[in-house]
C-alpha positions as CSV (number, residue, x, y, z in Angstrom):
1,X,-31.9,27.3,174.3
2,X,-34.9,28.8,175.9
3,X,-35.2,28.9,180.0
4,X,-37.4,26.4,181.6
5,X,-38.9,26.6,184.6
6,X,-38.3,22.6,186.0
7,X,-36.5,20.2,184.1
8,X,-37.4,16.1,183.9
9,X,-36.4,13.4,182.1
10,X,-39.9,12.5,181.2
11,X,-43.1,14.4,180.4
12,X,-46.4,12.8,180.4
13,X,-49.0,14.3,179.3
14,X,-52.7,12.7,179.9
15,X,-53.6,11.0,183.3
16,X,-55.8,8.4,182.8
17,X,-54.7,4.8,183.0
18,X,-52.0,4.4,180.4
19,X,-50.5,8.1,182.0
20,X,-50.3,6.7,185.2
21,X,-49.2,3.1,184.4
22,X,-46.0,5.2,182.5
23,X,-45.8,7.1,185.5
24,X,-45.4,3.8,187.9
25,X,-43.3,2.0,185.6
26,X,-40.5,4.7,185.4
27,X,-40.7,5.5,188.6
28,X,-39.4,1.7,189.4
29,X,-36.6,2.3,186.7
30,X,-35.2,5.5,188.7
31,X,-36.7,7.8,185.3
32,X,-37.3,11.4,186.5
33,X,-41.0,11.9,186.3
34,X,-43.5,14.6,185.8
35,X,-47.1,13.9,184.6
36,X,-49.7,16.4,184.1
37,X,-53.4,16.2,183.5
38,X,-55.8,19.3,181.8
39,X,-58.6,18.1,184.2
40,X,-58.7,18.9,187.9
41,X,-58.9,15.4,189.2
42,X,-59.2,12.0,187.8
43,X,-62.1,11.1,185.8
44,X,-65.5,10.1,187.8
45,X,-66.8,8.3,184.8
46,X,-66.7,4.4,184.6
47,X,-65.1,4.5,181.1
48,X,-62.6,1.0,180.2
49,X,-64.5,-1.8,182.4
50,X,-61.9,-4.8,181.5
51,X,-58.7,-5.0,183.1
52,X,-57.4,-8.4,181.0
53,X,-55.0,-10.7,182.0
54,X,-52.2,-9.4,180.3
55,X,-52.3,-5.9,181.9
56,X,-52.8,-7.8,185.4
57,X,-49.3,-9.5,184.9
58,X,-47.7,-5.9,184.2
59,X,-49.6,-4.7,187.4
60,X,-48.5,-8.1,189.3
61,X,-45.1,-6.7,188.3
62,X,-45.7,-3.3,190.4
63,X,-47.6,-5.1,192.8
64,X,-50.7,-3.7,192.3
65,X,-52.9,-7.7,191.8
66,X,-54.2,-7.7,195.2
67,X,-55.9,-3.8,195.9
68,X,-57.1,-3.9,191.8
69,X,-58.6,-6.8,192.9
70,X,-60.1,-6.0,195.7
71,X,-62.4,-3.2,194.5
72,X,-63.5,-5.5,191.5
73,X,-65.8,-7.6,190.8
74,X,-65.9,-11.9,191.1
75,X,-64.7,-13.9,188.4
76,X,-68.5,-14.6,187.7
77,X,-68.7,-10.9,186.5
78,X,-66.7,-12.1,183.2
79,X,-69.8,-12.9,181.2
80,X,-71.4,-10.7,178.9
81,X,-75.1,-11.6,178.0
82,X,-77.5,-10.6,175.5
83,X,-81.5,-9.5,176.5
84,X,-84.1,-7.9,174.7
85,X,-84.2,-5.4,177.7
86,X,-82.6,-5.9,180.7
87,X,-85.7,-6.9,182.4
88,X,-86.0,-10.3,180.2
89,X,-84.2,-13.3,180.0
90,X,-80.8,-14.4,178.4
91,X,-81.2,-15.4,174.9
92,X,-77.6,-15.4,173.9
93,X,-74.0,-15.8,176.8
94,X,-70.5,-15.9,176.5
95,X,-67.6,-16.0,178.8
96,X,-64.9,-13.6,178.9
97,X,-61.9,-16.0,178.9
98,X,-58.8,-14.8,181.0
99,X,-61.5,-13.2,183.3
100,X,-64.5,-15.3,184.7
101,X,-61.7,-18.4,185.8
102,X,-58.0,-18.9,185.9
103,X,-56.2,-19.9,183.0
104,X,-53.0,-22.2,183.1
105,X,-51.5,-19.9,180.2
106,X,-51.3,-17.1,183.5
107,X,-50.2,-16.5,186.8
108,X,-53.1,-13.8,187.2
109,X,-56.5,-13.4,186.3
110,X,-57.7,-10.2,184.5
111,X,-61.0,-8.5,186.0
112,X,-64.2,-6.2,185.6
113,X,-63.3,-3.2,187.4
114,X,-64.5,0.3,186.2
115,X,-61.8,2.9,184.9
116,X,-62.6,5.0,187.8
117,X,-61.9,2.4,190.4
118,X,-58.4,2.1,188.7
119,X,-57.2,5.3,188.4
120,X,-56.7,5.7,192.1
121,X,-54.8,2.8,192.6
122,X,-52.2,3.6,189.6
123,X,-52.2,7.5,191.1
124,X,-51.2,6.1,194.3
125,X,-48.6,3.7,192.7
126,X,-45.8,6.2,192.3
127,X,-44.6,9.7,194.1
128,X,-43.3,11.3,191.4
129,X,-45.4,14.9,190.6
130,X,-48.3,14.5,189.3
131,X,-50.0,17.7,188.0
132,X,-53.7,18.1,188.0
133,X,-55.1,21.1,185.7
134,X,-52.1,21.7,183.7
135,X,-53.4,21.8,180.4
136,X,-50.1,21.9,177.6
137,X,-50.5,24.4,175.1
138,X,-47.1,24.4,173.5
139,X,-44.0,22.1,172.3
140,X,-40.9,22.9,170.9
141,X,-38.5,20.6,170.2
142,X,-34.2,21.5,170.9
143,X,-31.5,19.1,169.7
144,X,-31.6,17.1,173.4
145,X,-34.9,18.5,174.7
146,X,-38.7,19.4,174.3
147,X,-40.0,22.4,175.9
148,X,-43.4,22.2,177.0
149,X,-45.9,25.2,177.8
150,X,-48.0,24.6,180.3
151,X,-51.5,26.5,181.4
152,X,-52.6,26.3,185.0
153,X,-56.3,26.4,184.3
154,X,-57.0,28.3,188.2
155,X,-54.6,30.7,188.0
156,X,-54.0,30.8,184.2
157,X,-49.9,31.3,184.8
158,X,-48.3,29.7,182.6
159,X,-45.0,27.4,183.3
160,X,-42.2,25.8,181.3
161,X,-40.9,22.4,181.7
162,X,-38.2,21.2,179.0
163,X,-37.8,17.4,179.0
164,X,-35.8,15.0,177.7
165,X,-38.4,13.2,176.3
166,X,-42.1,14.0,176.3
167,X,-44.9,10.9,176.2
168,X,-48.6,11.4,174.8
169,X,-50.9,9.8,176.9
170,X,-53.3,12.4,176.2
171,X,-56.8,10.3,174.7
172,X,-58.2,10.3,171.3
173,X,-58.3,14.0,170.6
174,X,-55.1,14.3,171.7
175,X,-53.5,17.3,171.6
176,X,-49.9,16.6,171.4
177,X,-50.8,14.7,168.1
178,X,-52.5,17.5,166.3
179,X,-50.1,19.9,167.5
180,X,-47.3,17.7,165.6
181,X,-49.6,17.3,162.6
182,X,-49.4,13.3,163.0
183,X,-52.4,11.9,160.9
184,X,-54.6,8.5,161.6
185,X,-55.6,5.8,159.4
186,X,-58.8,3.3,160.1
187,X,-62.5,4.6,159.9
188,X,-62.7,7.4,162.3
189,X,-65.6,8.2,164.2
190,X,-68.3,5.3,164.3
191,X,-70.8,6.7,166.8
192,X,-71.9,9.3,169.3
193,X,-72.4,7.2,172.4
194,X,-74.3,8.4,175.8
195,X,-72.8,7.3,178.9
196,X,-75.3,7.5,181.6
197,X,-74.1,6.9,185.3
198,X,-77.7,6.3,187.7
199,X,-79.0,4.2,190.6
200,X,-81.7,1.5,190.3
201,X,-82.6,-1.6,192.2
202,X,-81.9,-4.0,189.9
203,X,-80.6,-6.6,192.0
204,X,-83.7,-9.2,191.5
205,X,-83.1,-9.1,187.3
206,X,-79.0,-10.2,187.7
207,X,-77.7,-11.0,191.4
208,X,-78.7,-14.6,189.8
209,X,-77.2,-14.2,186.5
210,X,-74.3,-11.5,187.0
211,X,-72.3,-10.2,183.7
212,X,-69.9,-7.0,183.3
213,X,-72.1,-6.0,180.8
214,X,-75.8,-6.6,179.5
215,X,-76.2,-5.8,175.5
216,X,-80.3,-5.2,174.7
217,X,-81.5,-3.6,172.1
218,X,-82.1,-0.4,173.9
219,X,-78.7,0.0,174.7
220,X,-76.1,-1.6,177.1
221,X,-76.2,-1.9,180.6
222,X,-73.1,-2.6,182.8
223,X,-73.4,-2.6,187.1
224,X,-70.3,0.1,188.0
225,X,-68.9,-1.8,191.4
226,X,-69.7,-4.5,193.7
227,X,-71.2,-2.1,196.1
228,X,-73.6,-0.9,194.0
229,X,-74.3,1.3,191.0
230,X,-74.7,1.4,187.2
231,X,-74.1,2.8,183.8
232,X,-76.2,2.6,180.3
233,X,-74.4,3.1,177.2
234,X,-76.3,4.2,174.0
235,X,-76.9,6.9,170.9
236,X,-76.7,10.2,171.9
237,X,-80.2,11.7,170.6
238,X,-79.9,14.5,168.5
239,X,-81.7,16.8,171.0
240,X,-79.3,15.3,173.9
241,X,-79.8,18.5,175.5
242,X,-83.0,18.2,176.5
243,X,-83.1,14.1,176.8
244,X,-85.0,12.5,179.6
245,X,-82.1,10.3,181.1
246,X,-84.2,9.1,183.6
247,X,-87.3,8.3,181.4
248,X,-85.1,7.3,178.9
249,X,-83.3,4.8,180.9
250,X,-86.3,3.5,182.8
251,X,-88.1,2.3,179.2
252,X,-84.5,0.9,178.2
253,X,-85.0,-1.2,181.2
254,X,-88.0,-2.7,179.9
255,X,-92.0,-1.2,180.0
256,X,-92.8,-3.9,183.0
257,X,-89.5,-2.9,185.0
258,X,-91.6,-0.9,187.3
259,X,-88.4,0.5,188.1
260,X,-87.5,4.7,187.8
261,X,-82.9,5.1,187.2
262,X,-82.1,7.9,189.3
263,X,-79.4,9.6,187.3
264,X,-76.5,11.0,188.4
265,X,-73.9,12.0,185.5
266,X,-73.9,12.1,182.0
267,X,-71.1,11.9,179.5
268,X,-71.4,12.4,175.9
269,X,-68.6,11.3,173.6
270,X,-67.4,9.6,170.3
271,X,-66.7,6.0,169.6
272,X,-63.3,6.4,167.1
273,X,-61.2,3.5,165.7
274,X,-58.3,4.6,164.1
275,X,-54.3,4.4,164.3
276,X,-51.9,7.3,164.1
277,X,-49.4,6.8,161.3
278,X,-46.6,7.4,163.6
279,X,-46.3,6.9,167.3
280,X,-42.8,9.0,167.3
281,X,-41.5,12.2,166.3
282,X,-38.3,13.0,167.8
283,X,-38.3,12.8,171.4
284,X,-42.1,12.7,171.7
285,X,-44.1,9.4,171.6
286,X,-47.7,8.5,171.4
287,X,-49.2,6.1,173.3
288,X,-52.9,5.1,174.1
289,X,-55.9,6.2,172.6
290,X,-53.2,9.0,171.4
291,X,-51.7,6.7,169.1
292,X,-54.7,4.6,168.5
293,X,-58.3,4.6,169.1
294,X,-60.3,1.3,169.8
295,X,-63.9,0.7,169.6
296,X,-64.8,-0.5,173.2
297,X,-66.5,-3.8,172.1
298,X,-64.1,-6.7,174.1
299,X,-62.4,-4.3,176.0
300,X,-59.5,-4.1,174.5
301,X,-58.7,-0.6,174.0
302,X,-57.2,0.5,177.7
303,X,-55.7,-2.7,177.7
304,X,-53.4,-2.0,174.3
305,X,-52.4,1.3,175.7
306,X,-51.3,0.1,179.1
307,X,-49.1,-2.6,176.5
308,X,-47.7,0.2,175.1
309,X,-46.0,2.0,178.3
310,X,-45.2,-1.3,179.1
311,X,-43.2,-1.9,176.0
312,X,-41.8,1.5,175.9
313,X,-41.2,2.4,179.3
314,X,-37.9,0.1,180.2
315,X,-36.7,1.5,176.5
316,X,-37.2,5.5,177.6
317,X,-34.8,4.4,180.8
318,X,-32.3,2.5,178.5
319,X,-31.5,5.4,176.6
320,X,-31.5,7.8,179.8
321,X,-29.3,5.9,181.9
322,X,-26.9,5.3,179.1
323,X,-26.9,1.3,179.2
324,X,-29.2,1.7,175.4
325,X,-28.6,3.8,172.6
326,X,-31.3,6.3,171.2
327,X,-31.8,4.1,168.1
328,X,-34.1,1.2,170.3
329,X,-36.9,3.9,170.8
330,X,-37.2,3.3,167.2
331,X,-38.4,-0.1,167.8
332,X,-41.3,1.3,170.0
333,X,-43.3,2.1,166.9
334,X,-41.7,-1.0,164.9
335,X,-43.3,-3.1,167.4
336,X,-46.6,-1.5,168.6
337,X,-47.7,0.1,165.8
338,X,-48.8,-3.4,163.9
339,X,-50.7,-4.4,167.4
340,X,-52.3,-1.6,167.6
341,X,-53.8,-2.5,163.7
342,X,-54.5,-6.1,164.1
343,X,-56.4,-5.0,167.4
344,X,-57.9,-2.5,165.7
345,X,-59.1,-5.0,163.0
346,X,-60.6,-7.4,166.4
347,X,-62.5,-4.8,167.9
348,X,-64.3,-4.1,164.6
349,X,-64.4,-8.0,164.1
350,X,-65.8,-8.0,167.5
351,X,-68.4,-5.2,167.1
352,X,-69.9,-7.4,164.1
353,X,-70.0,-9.9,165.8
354,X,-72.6,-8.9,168.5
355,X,-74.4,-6.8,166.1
356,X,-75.0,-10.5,164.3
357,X,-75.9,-11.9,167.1
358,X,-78.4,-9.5,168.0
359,X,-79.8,-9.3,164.5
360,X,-80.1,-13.3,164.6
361,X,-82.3,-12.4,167.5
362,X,-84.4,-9.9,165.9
363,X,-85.0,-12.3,163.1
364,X,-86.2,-14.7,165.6
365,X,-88.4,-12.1,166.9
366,X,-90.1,-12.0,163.2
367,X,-91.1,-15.6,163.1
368,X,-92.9,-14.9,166.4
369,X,-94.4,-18.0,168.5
370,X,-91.5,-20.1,167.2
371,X,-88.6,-18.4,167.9
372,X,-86.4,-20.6,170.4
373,X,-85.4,-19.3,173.4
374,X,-81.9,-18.6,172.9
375,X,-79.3,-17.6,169.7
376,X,-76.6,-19.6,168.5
377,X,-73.6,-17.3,169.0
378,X,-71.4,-16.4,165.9
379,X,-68.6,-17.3,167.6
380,X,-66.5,-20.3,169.9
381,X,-66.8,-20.4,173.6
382,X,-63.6,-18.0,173.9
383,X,-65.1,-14.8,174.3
384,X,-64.4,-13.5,170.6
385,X,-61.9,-15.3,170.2
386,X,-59.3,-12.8,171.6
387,X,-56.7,-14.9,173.9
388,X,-54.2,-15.1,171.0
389,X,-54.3,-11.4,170.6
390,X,-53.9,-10.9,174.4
391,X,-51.3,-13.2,175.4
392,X,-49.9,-14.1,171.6
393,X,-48.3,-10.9,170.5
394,X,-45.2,-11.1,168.7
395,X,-42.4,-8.6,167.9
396,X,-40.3,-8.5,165.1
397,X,-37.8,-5.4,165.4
398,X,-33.8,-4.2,166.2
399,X,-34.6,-5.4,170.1
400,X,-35.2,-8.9,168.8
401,X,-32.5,-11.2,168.1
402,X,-33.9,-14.3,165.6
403,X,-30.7,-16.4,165.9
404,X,-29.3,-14.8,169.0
405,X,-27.4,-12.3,167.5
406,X,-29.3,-11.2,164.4
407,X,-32.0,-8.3,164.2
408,X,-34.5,-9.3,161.6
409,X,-34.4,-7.8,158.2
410,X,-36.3,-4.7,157.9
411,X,-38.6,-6.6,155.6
412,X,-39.4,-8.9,158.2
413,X,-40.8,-6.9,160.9
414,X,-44.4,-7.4,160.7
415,X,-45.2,-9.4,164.3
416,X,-48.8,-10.8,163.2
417,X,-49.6,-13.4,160.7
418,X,-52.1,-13.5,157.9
419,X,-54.6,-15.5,159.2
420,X,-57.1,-13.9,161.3
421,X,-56.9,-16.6,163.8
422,X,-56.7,-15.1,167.0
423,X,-56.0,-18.8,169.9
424,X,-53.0,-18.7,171.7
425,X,-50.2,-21.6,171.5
426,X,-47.5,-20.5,174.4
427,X,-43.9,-20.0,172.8
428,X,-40.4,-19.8,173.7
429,X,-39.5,-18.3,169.9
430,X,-38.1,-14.8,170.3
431,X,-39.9,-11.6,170.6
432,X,-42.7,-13.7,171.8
433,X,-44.0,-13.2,175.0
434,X,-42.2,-15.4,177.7
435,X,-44.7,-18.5,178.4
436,X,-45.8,-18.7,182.3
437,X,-44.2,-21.1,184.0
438,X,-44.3,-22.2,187.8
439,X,-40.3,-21.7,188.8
440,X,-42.0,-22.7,192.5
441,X,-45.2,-23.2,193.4
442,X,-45.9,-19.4,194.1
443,X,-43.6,-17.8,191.4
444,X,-43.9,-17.5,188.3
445,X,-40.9,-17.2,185.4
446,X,-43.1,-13.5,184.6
447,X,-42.1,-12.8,187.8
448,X,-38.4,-12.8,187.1
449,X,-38.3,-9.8,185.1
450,X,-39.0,-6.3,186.7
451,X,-36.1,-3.5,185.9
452,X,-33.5,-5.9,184.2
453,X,-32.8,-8.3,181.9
454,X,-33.2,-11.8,182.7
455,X,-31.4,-15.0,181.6
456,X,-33.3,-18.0,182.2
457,X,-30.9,-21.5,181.8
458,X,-30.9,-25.0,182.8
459,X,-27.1,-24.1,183.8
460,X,-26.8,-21.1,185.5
461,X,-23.1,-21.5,185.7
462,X,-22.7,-22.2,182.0
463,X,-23.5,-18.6,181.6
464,X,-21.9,-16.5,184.4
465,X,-18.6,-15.8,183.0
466,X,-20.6,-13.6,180.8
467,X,-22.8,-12.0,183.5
468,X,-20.4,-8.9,183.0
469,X,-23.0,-7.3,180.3
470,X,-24.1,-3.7,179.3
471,X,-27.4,-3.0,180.8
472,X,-28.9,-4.8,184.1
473,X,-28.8,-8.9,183.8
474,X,-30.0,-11.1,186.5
475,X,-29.5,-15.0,185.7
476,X,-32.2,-17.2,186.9
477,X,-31.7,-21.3,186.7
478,X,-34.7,-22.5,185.1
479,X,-36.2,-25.9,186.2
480,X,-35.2,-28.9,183.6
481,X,-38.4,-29.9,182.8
482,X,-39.3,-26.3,181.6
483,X,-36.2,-26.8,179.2
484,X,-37.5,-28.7,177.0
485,X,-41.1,-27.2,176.5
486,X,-39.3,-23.8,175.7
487,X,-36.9,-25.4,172.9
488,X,-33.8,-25.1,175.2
489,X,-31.0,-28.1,175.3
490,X,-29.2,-28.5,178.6
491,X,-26.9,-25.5,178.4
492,X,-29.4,-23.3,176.5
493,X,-30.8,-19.9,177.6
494,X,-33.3,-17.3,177.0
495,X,-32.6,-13.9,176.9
496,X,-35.6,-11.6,178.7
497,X,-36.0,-8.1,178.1
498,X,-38.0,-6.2,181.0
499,X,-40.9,-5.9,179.0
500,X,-41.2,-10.4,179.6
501,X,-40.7,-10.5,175.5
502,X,-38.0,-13.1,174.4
503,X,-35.0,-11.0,173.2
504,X,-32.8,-14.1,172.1
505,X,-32.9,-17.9,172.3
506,X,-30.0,-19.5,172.2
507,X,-31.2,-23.8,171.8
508,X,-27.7,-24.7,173.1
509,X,-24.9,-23.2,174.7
510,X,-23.6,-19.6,173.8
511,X,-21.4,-19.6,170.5
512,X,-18.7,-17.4,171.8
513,X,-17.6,-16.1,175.3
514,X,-19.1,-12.8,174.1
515,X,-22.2,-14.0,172.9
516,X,-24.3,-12.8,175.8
517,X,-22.8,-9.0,175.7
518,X,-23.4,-8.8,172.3
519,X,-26.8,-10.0,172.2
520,X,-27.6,-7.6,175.1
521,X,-25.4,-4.5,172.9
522,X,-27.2,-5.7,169.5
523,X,-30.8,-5.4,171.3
524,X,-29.7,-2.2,173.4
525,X,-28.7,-0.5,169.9
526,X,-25.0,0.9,170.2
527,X,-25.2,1.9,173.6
528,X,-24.2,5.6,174.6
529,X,-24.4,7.6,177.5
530,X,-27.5,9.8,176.7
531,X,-26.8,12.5,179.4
């Protein structure tokens, strides 16, 4: 065994949001923590603009809701629209459901809120070390260990960490997964995109008609905070190195703007869409745009990687603490992988579906004086459809009990369904995620679960002779009239794993005085100490 120079329990590499969400998250479950980042601060580019409503109830969960929110923008933001330039009118609108209003389905409402407005929130979220301009350049992997090289890119010394386990978090190209010689499936890079950061005084075009983001044939357009600011995304010219931003931008505005973009970064870099074929290999996992890349087109990519920790991060301290046995981090990939297609599959779903709307508008454009003022939209009033996807996932693995004490068959493990219909009906069915329900008017049953597993009954006392269970239970009594909408008799119960997916449902009272245990071992995987 080679000599290290610190030792953790986890190493993450990669500190944008789904690093530091991972970071937060174990730190709450008592998970020794060091994260390290190649770049010498956190990004200053706008990047991920949608913060949904599903990563808003994990952040709820750290108590993050309230400062996020803050430094975003009003629900009215959640809108995109479609203009020939910016400077003319709508001909095309949609809501982004889950964002512009509350929806009874949540306790929370997801936001527009730039990547770079985030990241300082999540940094400050935890006090574990956090590494800037550490770039890794090595892994090995020992029978209980990694051992990761690590280049400080000031004073080029080089360090060793060895780790119990080591998570990815490290983008797209990451580094970890080439270095492990982990290939991707899906259709790779679509597009060399520009990301222009400038200043303009645009406030007469939108203050009336705010969006997040403005598609126009000359690019998008998408205002960077409240206070002020914007971005235009578009092709990268082939001589990008000698582009006119500011011209460029100006005539992208529209040739009666009368307005000149005063530019003041610039960020070239490749729309990818693809999924790793693994997101394990030994005691390193991939997560994020590591594991799989999403075109940005209904902002879901950010939003599946923050999933992902979320999913994974409660299993990592399972099998640290002892209470789980190594065999659930299996069920990381079982479970994620399969999301991460389907969303893939929506985001290129989603990307067609605005290029057909803008096409429908072009056409219009050909029939000239008759052309209508505005496009019907090739799609429903729920912003592309997506809520389902969102709010509706599904897991099917070894951490979810079907009858309440059976694992499906390996078969059996695909989560989505056929049908590409993406609306979400709230569930109590296992390895659904729990439905929100108002246990009191300001608490929600999401926010029963934290760093535990929850039991939520009608009859508490039913179930407390069992209470004496591996792992970390709390039993909560839920209201009678939530019962019935979540399939549950009288003396029924749902078992919650920390992640707010249903582990096991049991429709009427436990089948054995050990049911509870064994559910909570079965789902746990043969607990041993891992230490």
């Amino acid at each position: 065994m080679s000599v290290a120079d610190a030792e953790v329990d986890v190493l993450i590499v990669g500190g944008g949001p789904v690093g530091l969400t991972a970071r937060a998250l174990l730190e709450r479950w008592g998970v020794r923590v060091s994260l390290v980042e190649k770049h010498g601060e956190l990004s200053p580019f706008p990047r991920s603009r949608l913060v949904n409503v599903r990563s808003m109830e994990i952040y709820r969960g750290l108590g993050l809701v309230g400062e996020i929110t803050a430094g975003a923008f009003a629900p009215e933001y959640g809108r995109i629209r479609f203009r020939d330039t910016l400077h003319d009118r709508d001909f095309a609108t949609a809501a982004m459901v889950g964002i512009n209003a509350p929806i009874p389905e949540s306790p929370v409402t997801g936001v527009v809120s730039s990547q770079d407005r985030l990241e300082p929130t999540l940094l400050a979220a935890a006090d574990t070390e956090m590494r800037f301009g550490a770039e890794l350049v090595d892994l090995t992997e020992e029978a209980a260990s990694v051992v990761a090289v690590l280049l400080d890119r000031r004073s080029g010394q080089e360090t060793r960490v060895r780790a119990r386990y080591v998570l990815a978090a490290d983008g797209a190209n990451s580094t970890v997964r080439q270095r492990l010689g982990i290939g991707t499936t899906g259709p790779g890079a679509l597009a060399a995109v520009t990301t222009v950061v400038f200043d303009a005084d645009l406030d007469g075009w939108c203050a009336d008609q705010p969006a997040g983001v403005y598609f126009t044939a000359h690019g998008s357009f998408l205002p960077l905070y409240p206070e002020g600011g914007w971005a235009w995304l578009g092709p990268t010219p082939e001589d990008a190195e000698r582009a006119d931003w500011s011209g460029l931008v100006s005539r992208a505005l529209g040739p009666d703007a009368g307005v000149r973009a005063d530019v003041s970064r610039v960020q070239h870099w490749v729309m990818n869409a693809f999924v790793a074929e693994r997101f394990r290999h030994g005691r390193i996992l991939l997560a994020g745009d590591a594991a799989h890349a999403i075109p940005i087109v209904g902002g879901l990519g950010m939003n599946t990687g923050i999933a992902d920790v979320h999913n994974l991060c409660w299993k990592l301290a399972g099998v640290l603490q002892g209470w789980a046995g190594p065999s659930l981090l299996d069920t990381y990939e079982t479970e994620r992988q399969p999301v991460a297609h389907r969303t893939l599959r929506q985001a290129v779903a989603n990307s067609k579906l605005m290029f057909e709307a803008q096409s429908l508008r072009h056409e219009q454009l050909q029939t000239g004086g008759s052309a209508p003022a505005r496009v019907e939209l090739p799609w429903s009033d729920r912003y592309f459809a997506q809520l389902g996807l969102v709010l509706g996932v599904a897991y099917r693995s070894g951490a979810v009990l079907t009858d309440g004490s059976t694992p499906p068959e390996p078969s059996d493990t695909d989560p989505e369904p056929s049908d590409t219909g993406t609306d979400y009906v709230p569930t109590a069915e296992a390895g659904h995620r729990m439905p929100h329900l108002w246990l009191t008017p300001d608490r929600s049953t999401l926010d029963a679960f934290g760093e535990w597993f929850t039991l939520l009954t009608p009859d508490p006392a039913a179930w407390e002779q069992q209470a004496a269970a591996p792992g970390v239970l709390h039993i909560e009594r839920l209201p009678d009239e939530h019962a019935e909408l979540c399939g549950l008799s009288p003396r029924g119960a749902l078992l919650v794993r920390p992640d707010g997916h249903i582990g096991a449902r049991w429709r009427d009272r436990a089948p054995s005085g050990t049911a509870l245990h064994r559910a909570l071992t079965a789902i746990g995987g043969s607990p041993r100490s891992s230490r």
